[in-house]
N, C-alpha and C positions, 0 to 999 in steps of 0.2 A: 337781428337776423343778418341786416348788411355787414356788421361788422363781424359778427362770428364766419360768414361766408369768406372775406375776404382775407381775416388772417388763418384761416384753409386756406386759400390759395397761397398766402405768401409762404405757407409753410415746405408748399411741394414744387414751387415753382424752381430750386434748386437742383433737377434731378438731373438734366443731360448734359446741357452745356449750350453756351453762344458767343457770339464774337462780341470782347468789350472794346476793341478798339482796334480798328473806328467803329461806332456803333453804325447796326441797323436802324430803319425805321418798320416796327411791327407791324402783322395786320392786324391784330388785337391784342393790343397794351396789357391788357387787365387780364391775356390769357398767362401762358405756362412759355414765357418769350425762350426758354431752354429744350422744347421737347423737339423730335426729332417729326417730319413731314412726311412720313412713309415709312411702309418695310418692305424687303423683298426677301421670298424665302429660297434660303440658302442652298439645301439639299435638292429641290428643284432647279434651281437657277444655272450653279455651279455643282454636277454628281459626279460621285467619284470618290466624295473626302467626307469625313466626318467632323462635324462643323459643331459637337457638345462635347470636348476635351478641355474647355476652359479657354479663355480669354489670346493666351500667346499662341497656342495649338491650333485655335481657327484660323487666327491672321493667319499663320503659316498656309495651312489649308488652303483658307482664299489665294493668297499670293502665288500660290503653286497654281491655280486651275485659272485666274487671273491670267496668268504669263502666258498660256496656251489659249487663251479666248480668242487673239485679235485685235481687242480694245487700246487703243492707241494711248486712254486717257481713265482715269474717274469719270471724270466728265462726259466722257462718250459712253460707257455702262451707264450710268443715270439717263441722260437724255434716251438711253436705248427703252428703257423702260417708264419714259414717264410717270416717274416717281416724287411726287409732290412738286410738279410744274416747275416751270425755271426757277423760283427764289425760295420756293416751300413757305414759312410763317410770314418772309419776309415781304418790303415792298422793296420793286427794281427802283422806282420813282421816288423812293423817301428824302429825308432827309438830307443836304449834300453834305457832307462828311471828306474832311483831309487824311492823308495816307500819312501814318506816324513819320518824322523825318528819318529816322534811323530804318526804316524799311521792315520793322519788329512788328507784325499782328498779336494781339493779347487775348488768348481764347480762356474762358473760363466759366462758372459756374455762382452765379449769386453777386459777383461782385469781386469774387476772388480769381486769382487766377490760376489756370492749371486747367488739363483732362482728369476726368472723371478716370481712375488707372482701370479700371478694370474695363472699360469700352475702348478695349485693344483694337486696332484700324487704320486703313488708310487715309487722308486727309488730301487736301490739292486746293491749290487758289491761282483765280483767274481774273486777271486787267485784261476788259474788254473779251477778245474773240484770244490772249496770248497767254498759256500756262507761265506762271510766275513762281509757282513752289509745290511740288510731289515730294510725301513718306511715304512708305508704306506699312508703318506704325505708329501715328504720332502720340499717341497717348505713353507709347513705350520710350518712344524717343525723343521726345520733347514734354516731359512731364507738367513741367511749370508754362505751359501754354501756350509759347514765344514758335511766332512763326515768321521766322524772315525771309523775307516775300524778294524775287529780283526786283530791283526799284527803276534798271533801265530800260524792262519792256512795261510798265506801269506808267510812265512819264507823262499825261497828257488824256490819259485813260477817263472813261466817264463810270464805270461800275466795276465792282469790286465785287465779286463769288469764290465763298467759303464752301468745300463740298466736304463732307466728313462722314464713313460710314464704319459705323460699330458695330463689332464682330464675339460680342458677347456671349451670343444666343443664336439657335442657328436660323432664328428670326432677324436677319440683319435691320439696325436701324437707319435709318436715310437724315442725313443733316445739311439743308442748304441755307445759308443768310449771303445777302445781296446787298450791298450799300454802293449810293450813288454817289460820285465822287465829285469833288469841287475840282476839277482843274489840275494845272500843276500843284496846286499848296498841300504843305504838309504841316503836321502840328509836332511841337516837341515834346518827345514822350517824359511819360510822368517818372521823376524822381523815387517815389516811394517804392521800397522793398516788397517783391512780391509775397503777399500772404500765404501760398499754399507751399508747400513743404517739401521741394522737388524728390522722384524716388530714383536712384543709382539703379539702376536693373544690371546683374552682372549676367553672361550667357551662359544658358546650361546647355552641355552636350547630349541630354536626354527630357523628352519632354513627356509629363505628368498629366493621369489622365486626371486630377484634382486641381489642377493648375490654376491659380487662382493671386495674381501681386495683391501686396499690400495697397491701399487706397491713401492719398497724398491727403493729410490732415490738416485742416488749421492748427495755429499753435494755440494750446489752451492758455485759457485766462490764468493769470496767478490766483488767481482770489474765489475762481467757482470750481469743485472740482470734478472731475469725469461724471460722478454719477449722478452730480446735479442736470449733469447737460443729455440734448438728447442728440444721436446722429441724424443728419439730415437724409431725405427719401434716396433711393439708390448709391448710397457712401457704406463705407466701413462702419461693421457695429459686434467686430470678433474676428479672436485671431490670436492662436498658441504662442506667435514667434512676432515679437518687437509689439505688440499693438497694446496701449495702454487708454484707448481713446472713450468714449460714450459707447455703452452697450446697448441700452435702450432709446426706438425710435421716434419719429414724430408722431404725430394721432395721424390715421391711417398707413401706417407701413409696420411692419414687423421684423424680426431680426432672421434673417434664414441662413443657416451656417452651409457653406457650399463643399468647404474642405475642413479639415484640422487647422486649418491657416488664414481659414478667410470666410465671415459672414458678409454679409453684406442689409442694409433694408429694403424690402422690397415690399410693396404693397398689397393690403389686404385685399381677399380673392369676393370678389362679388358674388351672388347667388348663380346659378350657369344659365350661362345665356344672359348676362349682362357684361357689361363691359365696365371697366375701372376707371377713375377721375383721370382727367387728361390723354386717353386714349385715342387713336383714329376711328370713330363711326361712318366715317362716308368721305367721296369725293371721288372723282372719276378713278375708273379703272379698277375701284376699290371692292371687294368681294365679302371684306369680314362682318361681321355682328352690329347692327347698328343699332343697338337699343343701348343706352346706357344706364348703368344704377341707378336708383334712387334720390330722388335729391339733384343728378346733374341731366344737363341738358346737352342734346345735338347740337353744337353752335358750325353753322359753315365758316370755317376761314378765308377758304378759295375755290376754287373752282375743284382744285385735285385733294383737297382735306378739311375734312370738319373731324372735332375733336369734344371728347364729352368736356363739360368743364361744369364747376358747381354750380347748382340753381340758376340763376338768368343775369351774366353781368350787365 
């Protein structure tokens, strides 16, 4: 039972994304250290724009109604809403952790590096109380994950906040990771070739109510081929034009085609009025469905989120 529980979890724990370097310290190891600490909904939030034209169509959207809010910052939209407390999964007091010397943050998914392409968004990171780096697309614009941070208002810094909000679904999701920082010291970044597959985005002058990029793949094994393999939970699993990857998902997600251009996995729908493995069930503020399926349980993270997760870690 332990072990069938837990390679489920290892299997979905690659859906959203988190910072590999420098790492966080979790509030729970053994949860989904990728998933996102909140949502805020779109059409309420910011009205006006229609926020389900696909992935680059929203960004636009947000960024337009964005620029007209007031919001001086990401920063300051989250804290407006109290949306999964200051660090969300993370701890502000974890681990101290050095700032890469080259000033490059490494965001990524599983161990590899890169955004997730289709969780188009803005991104922002902050040393202490001082903005150190704003997109306001990074998945588009930084596809292989590399976030370089200014490193001379950083100098001396004790925390380190990663804010990332994905503009997929006009269910925005909310991403904060927090690491505490050792001082001046920096580590030197690692040598090895990033894994994931950066993607070229070239601009179009008309945007697509199917709108949907291509998903940044690892590169397949010489020796196992596509259809041995399966896509992992929210990644690429179809697609007419360039995509040769795994069509079939992991156990519990499914392949859902969005356009002629782009499925994607997404997981399978609970009975109604349950909620799905690794979702938010509770935590202040919080309004949605707090039962979860079968099998997982309400775990509190923090005070602003509990998340269903399998059986009882």
């Amino acid at each position: 039972m332990q072990i069938a529980m837990l390679a489920s979890l290892t299997a979905v724990v690659f859906g959203h994304g988190q910072l590999l370097d420098p790492k966080p310290t979790y509030l729970n190891q053994y949860g989904d250290t990728t998933t996102f600490c909140g949502v805020i909904d779109g059409p309420t939030t910011f009205p006006g724009e229609n926020y389900d034209l696909g992935p680059s169509s929203n960004t636009q959207a947000f960024t337009r109604q964005f620029d007209k809010s007031g919001f001086a910052s990401l920063k300051a939209f989250f804290d407006s809403r109290e949306t999964g407390g200051e660090c969300g999964i993370t701890k502000a007091d974890g681990s101290p952790q050095a700032l890469p010397i080259d000033g490059v943050l490494k965001w990524g998914i599983g161990g590899s590096e890169g955004f997730v392409s289709s969780h188009e968004g803005p991104c922002e990171v902050w040393c202490d109380s001082t903005r150190a780096f704003h997109n306001d697309n990074c998945a588009k614009n930084m596809p292989n994950g590399h976030i370089p941070i200014d490193m001379t208002v950083c100098q001396g810094a004790k925390k380190l906040v990663v804010l990332w909000l994905a503009l997929h679904a006009p269910t925005w999701q909310v991403y904060k990771n927090c690491v505490r920082l050792s001082g001046g010291e920096t580590s030197t970044p690692s040598s090895s070739t990033p894994s994931m597959v950066p993607v070229t985005t070239s601009p179009a002058s008309t945007q697509s109510s199917s709108e949907y990029p291509s998903a940044s793949t690892a590169t397949p094994s010489s020796t196992t081929s596509n259809s041995d393999q399966l896509a992992l939970g929210w990644r690429q699993c179809g697609g007419s034009i360039g995509y040769n990857g795994p069509t079939n998902c992991i156990r519990g997600f499914h392949c859902v085609g969005f356009s002629a251009h782009y499925s994607q996995c997404m997981p399978n729908e609970p009975p109604q009025g349950q909620l799905q493995t690794y979702l938010q069930c509770g935590g202040r503020g919080y309004s949605g469905l707090t039962q979860c399926k079968d099998g997982d349980s309400c775990v509190v993270v923090n005070e602003w989120y509990s998340q269903c997760l399998p059986g009882s870690l």
